[in-house]
C-alpha positions as CSV (number, residue, x, y, z in Angstrom):
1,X,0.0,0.0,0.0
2,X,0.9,3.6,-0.8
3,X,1.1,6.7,1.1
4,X,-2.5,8.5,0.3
5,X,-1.6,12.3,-1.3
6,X,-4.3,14.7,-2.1
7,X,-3.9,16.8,-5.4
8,X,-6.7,19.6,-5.6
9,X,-7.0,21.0,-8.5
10,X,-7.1,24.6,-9.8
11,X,-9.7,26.8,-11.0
12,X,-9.8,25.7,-14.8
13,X,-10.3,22.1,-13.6
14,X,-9.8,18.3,-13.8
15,X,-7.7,18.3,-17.3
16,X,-4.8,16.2,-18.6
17,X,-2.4,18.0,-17.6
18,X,-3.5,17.8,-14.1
19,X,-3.7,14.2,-14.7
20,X,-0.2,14.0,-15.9
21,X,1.4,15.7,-12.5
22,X,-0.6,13.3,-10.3
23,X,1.1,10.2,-12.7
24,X,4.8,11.6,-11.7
25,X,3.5,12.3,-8.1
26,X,2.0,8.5,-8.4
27,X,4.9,7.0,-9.9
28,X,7.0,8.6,-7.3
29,X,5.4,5.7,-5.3
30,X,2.1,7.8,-4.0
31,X,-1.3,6.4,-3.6
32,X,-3.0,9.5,-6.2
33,X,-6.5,11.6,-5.6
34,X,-7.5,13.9,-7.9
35,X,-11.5,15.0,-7.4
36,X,-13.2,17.5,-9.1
37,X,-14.2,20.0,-7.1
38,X,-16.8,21.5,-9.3
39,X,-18.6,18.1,-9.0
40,X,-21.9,19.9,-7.2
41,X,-22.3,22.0,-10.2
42,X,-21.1,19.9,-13.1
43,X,-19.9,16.5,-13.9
44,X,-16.9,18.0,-16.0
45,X,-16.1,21.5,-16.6
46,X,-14.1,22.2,-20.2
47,X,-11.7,25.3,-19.7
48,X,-12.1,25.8,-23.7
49,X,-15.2,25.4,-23.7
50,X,-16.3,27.8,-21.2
51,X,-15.7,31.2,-19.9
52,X,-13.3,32.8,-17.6
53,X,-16.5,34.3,-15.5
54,X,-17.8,31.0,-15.7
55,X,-14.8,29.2,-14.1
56,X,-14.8,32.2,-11.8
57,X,-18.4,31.4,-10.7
58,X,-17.6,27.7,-10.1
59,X,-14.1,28.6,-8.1
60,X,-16.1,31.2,-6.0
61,X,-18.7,28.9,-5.1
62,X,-16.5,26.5,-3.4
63,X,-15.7,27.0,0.7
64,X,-13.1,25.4,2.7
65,X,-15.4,23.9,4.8
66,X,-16.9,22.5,1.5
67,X,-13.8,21.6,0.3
68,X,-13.0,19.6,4.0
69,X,-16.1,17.8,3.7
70,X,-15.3,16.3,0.1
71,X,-11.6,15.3,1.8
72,X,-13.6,13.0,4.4
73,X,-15.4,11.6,2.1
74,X,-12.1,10.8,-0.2
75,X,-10.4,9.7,2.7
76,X,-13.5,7.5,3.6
77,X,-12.4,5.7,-0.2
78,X,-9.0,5.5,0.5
79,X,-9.9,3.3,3.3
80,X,-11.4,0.6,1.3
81,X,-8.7,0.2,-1.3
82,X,-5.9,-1.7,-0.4
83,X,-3.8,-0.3,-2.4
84,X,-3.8,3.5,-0.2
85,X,-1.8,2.9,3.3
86,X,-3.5,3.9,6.1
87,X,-2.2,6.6,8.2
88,X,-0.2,10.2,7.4
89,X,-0.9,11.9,4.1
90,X,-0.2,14.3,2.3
91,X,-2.4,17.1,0.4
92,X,-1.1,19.7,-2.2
93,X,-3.2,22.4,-3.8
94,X,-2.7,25.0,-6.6
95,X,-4.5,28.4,-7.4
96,X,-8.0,28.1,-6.1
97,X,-7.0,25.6,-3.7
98,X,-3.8,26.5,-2.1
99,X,-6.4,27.7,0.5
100,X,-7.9,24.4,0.7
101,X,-4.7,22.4,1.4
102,X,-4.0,25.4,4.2
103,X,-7.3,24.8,5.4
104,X,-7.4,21.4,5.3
105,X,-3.9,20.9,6.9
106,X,-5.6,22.5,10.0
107,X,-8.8,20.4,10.3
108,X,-7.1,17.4,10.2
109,X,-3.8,17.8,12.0
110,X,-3.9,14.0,12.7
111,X,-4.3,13.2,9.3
112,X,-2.5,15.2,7.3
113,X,1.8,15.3,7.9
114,X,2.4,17.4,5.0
115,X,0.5,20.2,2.7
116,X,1.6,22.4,-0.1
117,X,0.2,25.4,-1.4
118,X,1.7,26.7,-4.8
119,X,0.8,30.4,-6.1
120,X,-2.3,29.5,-3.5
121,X,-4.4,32.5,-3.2
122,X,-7.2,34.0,-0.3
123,X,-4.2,32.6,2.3
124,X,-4.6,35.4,4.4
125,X,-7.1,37.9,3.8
126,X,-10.2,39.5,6.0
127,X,-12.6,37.1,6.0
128,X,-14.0,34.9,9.1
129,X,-12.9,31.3,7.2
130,X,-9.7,32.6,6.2
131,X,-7.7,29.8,6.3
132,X,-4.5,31.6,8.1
133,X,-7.1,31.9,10.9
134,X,-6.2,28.5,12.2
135,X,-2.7,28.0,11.2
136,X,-1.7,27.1,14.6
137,X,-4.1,23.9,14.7
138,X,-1.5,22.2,12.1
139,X,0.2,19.4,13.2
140,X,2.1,18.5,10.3
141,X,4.6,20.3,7.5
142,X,3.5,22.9,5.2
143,X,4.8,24.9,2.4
144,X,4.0,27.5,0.5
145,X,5.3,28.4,-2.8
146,X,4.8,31.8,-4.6
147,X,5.3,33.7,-7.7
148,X,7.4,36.6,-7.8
149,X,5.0,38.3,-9.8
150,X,0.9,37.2,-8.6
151,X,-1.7,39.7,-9.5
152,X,-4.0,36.9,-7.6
153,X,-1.7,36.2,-4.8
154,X,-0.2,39.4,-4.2
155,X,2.6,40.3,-1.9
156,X,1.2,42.0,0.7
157,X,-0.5,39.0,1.3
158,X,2.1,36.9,1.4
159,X,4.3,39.0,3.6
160,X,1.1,39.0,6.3
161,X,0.7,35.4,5.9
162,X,4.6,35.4,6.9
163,X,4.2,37.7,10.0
164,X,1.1,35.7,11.1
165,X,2.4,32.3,10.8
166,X,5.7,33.4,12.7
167,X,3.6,33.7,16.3
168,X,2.1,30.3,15.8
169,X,5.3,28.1,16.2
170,X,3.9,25.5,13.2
171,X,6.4,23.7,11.0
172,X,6.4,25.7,7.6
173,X,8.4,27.3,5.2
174,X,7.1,30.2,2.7
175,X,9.6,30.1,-0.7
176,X,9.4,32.4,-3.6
177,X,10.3,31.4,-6.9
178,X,12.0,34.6,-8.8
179,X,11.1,35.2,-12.5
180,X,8.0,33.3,-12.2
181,X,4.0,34.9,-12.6
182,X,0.8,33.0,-11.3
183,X,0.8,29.3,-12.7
184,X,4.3,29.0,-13.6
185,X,3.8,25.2,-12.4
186,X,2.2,24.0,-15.5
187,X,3.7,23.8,-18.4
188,X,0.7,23.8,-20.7
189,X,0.1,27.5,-19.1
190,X,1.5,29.4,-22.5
191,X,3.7,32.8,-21.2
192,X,3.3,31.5,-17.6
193,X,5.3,28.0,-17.3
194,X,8.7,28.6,-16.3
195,X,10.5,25.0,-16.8
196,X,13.0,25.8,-14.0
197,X,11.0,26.6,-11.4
198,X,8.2,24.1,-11.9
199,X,11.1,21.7,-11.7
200,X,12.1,23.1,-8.2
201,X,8.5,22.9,-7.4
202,X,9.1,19.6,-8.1
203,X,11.9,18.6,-5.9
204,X,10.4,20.8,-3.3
205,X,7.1,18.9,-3.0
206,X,8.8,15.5,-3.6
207,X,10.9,16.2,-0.4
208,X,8.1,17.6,1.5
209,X,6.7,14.1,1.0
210,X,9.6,11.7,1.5
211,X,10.0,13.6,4.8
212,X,6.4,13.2,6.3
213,X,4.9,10.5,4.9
C-alpha cells in the first residue's frame, strides 16, 4: 500500500495535464486523488469550452469547509482500497486551492503530515474562514510556494501570511520562486510556465513528502 496524497485541483479544472502531474506524483510511489471539485455544479467542466467568468463562478462557489467535507469523504475511499496505506498523508493544492490544502492541513492535524500550497491564493485575507485563521491547529509540515509576480496572490499577502504564521510556532516554510507569474507550475500555461521553477516545485514537494509520509 501507498502513502495517500491529495492533489486539488485549480480553477480551470480536472484536465490532462492535471492528470499527468498526479502520474509523476504516483509513480514517485504515491497512492494518487484527484476530485473535481466543481462536482456539485457539473460532472466536468471544459476550460475551452467555457468562460473565464464562468470558471470564476464555479471557483467562488466553493468554501473550505466544502472543500474539507469532500476530503472526508475521499479519505472515507481510500480506506477501502488496499492499495492506499493507512495513516499520514499528504495534500497539495494549486490556485483556487492552495487555501484548501492550508485549510485542510488544520482540520485534520492528525491526518495530514504534509500540505503544499503553490501560487495559492485567499491565504490570508479578512474574511471569518480565512484559512490563516487556524494555522496554529496544524500538526504537520507545510509549504507555500509563490510567484514573484501574482496579481491573484499578491505580496502584501504573502508577507502577512509570513508575520502571522511566525507567532504560531507551526512547522512551515514560505519560498518564492524569482522570475515566475501566477501558474508557472504548469507547463501547458503558454507565457506563464517557467520550466526551472516548476522543476524546483518539483523537488520541493517530492521532499516535503519523502519527509512526512
Amino acid at each position: 500500500p501507498h502513502p495517500v496524497v491529495l492533489f486539488l485541483m485549480d480553477a480551470p479544472g480536472k484536465r490532462e495535464e492535471l492528470h499527468d502531474m498526479a502520474r509523476r506524483l504516483g509513480s514517485a510511489g504515491y497512492y494518487v486523488m484527484l476530485p473535481n471539485l466543481y462536482y456539485r455544479r457539473l460532472r466536468e467542466f471544459y476550460m475551452e469550452k467555457s468562460s473565464r467568468e464562468e470558471m470564476f463562478e464555479h471557483m467562488n462557489s466553493l468554501t473550505n469547509a466544502m472543500v474539507c467535507r469532500d476530503i472526508l469523504s475521499l479519505l472515507g475511499f481510500a480506506e477501502q482500497d488496499n492499495a492506499a496505506r493507512d495513516g499520514k498523508i499528504g495534500c497539495v493544492g494549486y490556485c483556487m486551492s492552495g487555501p484548501f490544502a492550508f485549510a485542510a492541513a488544520a482540520a485534520f492535524p492528525d491526518r495530514i503530515a504534509a500540505s503544499a500550497s503553490f501560487h495559492g491564493v485567499r491565504l490570508c485575507i479578512d474574511t471569518e474562514d480565512s484559512p490563516h485563521l487556524d494555522a496554529e491547529k496544524i500538526g504537520g509540515e507545510i509549504y507555500f510556494g509563490y510567484a514573484e509576480t501574482d496579481e491573484h496572490a499578491p505580496r502584501k499577502m504573502i508577507d502577512d501570511l509570513q508575520i502571522h504564521l511566525a507567532g504560531t510556532g507551526i512547522n512551515y516554510r514560505i519560498e518564492m520562486y524569482p522570475g515566475t507569474e501566477h501558474g508557472f507550475v504548469f507547463p501547458m500555461r503558454q507565457g506563464k510556465y517557467h520550466k526551472a521553477s516548476a522543476e524546483r516545485h518539483w523537488e520541493r514537494l517530492l521532499a516535503l513528502f519523502n519527509r512526512c509520509l
